[in-house]
Legacy VTK file of the C-alpha trace (Angstrom):
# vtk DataFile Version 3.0
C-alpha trace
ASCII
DATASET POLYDATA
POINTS 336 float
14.404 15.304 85.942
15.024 14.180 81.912
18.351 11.995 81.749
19.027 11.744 77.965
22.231 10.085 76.115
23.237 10.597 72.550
24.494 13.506 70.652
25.694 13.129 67.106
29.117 14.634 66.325
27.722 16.022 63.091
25.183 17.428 61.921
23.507 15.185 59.851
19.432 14.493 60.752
17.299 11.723 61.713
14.548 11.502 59.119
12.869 8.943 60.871
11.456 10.947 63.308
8.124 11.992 64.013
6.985 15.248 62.871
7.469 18.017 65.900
4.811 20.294 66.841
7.201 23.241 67.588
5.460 25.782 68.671
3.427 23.580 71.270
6.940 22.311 72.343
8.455 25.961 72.759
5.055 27.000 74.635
5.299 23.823 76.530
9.052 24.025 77.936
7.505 28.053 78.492
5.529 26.565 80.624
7.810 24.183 82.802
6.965 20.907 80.977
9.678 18.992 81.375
8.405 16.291 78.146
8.535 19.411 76.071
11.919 20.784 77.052
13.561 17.177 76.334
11.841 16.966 72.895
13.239 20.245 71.982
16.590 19.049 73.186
16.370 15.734 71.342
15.669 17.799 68.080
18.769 19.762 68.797
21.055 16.805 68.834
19.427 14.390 66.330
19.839 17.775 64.151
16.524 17.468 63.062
15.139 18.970 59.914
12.951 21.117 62.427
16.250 22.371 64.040
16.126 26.054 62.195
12.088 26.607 62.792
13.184 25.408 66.795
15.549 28.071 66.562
13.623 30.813 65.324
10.720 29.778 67.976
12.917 29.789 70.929
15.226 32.983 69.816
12.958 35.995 71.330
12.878 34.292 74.615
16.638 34.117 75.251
19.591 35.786 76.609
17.973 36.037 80.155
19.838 33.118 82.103
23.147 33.323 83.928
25.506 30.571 82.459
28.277 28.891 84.844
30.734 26.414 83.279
32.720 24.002 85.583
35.646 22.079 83.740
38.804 20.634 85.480
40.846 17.367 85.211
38.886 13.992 85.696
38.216 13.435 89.925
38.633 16.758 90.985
34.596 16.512 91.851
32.839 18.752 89.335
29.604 16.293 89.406
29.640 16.667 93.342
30.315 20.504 92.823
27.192 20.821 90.382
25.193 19.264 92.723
26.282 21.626 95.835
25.889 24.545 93.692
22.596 23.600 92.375
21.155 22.807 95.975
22.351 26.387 96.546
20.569 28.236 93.837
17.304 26.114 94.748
17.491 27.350 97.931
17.379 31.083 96.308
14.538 30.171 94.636
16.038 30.277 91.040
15.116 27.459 88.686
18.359 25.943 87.494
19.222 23.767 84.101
22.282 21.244 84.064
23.974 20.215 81.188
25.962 17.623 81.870
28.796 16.188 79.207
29.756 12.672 79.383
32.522 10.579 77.807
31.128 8.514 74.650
30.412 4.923 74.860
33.266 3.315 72.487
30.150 0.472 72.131
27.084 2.683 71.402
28.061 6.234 71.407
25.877 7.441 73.862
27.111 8.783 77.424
28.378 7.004 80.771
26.025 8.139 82.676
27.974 8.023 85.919
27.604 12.010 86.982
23.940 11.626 86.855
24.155 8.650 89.406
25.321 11.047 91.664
23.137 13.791 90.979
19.402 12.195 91.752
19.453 14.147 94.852
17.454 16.941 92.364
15.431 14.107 90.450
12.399 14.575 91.884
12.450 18.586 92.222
10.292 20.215 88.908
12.634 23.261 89.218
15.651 21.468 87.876
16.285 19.855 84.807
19.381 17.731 84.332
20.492 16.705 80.358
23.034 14.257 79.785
25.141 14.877 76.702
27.430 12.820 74.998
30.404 14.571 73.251
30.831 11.328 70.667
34.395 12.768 70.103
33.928 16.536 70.071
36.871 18.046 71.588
36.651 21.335 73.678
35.148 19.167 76.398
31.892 19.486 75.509
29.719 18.172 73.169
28.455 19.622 69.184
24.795 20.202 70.442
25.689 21.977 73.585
25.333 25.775 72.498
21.490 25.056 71.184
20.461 22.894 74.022
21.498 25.800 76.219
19.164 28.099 74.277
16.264 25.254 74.860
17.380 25.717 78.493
16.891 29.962 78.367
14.169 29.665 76.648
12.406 27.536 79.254
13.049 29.997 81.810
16.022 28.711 83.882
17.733 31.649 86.473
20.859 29.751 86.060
22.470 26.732 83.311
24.995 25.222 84.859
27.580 23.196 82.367
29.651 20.316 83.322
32.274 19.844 81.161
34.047 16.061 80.827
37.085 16.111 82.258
39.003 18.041 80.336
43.138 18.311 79.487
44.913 21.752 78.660
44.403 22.722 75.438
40.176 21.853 75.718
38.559 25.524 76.541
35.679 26.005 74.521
33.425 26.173 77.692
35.713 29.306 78.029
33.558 31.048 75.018
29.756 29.343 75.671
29.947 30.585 79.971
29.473 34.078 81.160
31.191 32.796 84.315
34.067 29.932 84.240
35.266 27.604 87.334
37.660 25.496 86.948
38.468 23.379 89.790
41.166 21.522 91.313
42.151 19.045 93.883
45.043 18.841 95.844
47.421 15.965 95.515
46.524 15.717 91.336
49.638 17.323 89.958
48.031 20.924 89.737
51.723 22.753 91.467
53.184 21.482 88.269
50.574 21.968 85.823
49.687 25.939 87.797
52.259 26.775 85.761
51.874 25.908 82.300
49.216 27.488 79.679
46.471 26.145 79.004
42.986 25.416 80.987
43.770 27.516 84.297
44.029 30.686 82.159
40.323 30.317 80.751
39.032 30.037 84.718
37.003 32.983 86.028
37.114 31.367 89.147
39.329 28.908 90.463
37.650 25.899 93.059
40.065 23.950 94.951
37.643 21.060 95.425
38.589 18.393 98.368
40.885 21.403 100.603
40.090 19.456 103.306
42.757 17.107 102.132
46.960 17.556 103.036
48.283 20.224 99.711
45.222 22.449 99.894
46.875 25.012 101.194
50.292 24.212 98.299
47.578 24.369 95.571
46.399 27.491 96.959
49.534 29.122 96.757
50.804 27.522 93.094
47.214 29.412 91.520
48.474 32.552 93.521
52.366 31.990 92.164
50.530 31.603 88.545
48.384 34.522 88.685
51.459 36.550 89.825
53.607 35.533 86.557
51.140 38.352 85.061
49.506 37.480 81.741
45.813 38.335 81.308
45.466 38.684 85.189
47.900 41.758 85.479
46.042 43.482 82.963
44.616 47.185 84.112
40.117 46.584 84.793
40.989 43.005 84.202
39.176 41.033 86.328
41.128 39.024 88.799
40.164 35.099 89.287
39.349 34.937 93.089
40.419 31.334 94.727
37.943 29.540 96.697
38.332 26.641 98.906
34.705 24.180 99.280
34.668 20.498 100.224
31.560 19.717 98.107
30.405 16.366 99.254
29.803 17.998 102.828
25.982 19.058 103.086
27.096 22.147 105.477
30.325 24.355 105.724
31.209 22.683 102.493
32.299 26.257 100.887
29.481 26.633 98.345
28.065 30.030 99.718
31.425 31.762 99.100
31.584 30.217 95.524
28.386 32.151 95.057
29.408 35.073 96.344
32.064 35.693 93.897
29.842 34.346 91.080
27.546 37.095 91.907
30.536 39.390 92.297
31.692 38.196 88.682
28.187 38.696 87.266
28.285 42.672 88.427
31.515 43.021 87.075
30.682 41.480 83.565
27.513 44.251 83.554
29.363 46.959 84.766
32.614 46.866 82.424
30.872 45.376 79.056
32.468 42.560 79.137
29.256 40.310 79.287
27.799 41.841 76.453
31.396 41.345 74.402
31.758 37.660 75.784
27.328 37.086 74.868
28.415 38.685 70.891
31.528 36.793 70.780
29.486 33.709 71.442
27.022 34.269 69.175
29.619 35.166 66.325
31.417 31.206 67.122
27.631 29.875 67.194
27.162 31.274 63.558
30.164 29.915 62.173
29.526 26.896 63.528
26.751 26.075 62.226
27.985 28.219 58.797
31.027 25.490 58.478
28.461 22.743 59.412
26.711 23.225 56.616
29.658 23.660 54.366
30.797 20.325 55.593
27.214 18.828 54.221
27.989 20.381 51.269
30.968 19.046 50.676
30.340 15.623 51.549
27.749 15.724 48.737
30.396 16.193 46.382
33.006 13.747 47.298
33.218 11.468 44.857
31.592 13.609 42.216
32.689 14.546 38.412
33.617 17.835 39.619
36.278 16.860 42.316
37.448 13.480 40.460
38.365 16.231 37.325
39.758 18.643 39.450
41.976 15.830 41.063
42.855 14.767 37.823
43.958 18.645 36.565
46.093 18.693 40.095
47.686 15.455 39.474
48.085 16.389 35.878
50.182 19.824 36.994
47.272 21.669 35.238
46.104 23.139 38.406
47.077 23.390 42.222
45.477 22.003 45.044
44.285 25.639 46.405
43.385 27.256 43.500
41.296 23.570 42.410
39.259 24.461 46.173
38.587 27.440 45.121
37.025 26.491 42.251
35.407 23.635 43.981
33.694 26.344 46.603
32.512 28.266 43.861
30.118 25.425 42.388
28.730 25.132 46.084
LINES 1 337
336 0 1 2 3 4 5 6 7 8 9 10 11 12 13 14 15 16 17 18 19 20 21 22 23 24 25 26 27 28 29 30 31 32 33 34 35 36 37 38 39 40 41 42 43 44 45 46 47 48 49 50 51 52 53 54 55 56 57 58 59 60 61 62 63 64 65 66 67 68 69 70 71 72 73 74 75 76 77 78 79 80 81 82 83 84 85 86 87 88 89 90 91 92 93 94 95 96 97 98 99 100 101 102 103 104 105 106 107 108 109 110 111 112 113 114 115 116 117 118 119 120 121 122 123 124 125 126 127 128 129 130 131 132 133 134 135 136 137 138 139 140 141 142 143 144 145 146 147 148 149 150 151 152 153 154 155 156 157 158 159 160 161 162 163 164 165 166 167 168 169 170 171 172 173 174 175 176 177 178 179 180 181 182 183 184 185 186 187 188 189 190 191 192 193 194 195 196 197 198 199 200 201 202 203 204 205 206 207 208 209 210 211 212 213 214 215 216 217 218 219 220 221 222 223 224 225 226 227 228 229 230 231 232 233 234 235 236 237 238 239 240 241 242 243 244 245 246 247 248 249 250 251 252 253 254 255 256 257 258 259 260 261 262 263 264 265 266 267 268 269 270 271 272 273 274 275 276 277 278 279 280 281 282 283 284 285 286 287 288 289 290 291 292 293 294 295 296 297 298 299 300 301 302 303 304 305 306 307 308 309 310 311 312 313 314 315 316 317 318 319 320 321 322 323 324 325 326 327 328 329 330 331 332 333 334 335
């Protein structure tokens, strides 16, 4: 197992890096070496002036893994969940790939590394790798690196990714368009009868967890995700596929719930083949990946000209009531 920390929030490189072999790397992490697969990583998030060749090298061997997302309100056990699940998927024999995103140090940036503490029960098994991410303020609940460092992931052959979101409030869904299948999970006793009913995160979920049921208000959660899913919405929709509920008690080794979880992850899977909805959600995410790193680069740009002759004379001709502010951008974008 590789536990890393550190993701910049922008895109801006770390020249003083050594050079990168990347084609040894890419045939490397081909190969199962985990050294090779954290390099690759690292270059992802230090956005490293090798990041584009990296992509190119890894591109042909993608789009083969299954991608799960788990994201739900701080305590409701999606560390303990990851680690049930991925015990489970080991036991089919499927080599699985953890990305795990941490809160920021306010200090040094990188991530608390708490949800690997509980995860070492995989550390010494070569057919999991574990990466800790830190968002260093990205919203979405995840962090800016995350939707390359799950290519690194494909690429190295992983059956199944498996993406832990940091706890996450209602309006942060971006695992929503990076997962082919979405869980969010709940607890009982955390406020979820009054928050079932608002918008927000429990409308992204694929499948809904309710983490802990062995605790009093499993059944009352049960029924408020039911109540929600009746108010119609996306879920009444004709083909639409309906978000089963499951019920696990993770931190149990047996009966814990996990094997049903799979079951309608697998069911999920043959629905997203059989409808097209995989291929729309894989094109959609590819379309978000490309603008990404399209207004990434337009951001570089830009910072290259704050401060310059052009924008301090366009300020001037807005100030002046020569120009306005839109039609001053416009002309700005057109000497970039």
């Amino acid at each position: 197992m590789a536990v890393q920390t550190a993701a910049p929030d922008v895109p801006r490189g770390r020249r003083g890096r050594r050079s990168a072999d990347v084609p040894a790397l890419v045939a490397g992490a081909r190969d199962g070496d985990a050294r090779s697969v954290a390099r690759l990583i690292s270059l992802v998030e230090d956005a490293s002036p090798a990041l584009r060749e990296v992509a190119a090298a890894l591109s042909p061997h993608t789009g083969h893994a299954q991608v799960i997302g788990l994201t739900g309100s701080p305590g409701v056990g999606k560390s303990t969940t990851t680690t049930a699940l991925v015990r489970a998927f080991r036991a089919a024999g499927k080599r699985v790939g953890v990305l795990a995103v941490d809160p920021s140090s306010p200090f040094s940036g990188g991530a608390l590394l708490g949800d690997r503490v509980r995860m070492q029960d995989h550390a010494g098994d070569a057919g999991v790798y574990i990466r800790s991410m830190a968002s260093r303020g990205h919203l979405g609940g995840l962090a800016w690196a995350t939707p390359q460092a799950l290519r690194v992931l494909d690429a190295a052959g992983c059956d199944v990714v498996l993406i832990e979101t940091v706890g996450v409030g209602q309006s942060e869904l971006e695992i929503a368009s990076l997962a082919d299948t979405t869980m969010v999970l709940v607890a009982p006793g955390m406020g979820d009868g009054i928050q079932a009913a608002k918008a927000g995160i429990l409308e992204v979920a694929d499948l809904f967890v309710v983490n802990k049921a062995d605790r009093d208000g499993a059944d009352q959660t049960v029924r408020d995700l039911r109540y929600m899913q009746s108010l119609g919405g996306r879920f009444a929709e004709p083909g639409h596929w309906r978000p089963p509920i499951c019920r696990t008690v993770a931190s149990r080794e047996a009966d814990n719930g996990i094997d049903k979880v799979l079951e309608k992850v697998e069911e999920h899977r043959l629905w997203l083949e059989s409808s097209g909805e995989g291929q729309r959600r894989r094109e959609e995410r590819a379309a978000r990946e490309i603008e990404a790193i399209a207004l990434a680069t337009l951001r570089e740009r830009l910072a290259d000209v704050h401060g310059s002759a052009a924008l301090g004379s366009l300020a001037g001709s807005v100030v002046a009531g020569e120009t306005d502010p839109f039609r001053a951008a416009d002309e700005l974008l057109d000497k970039l």
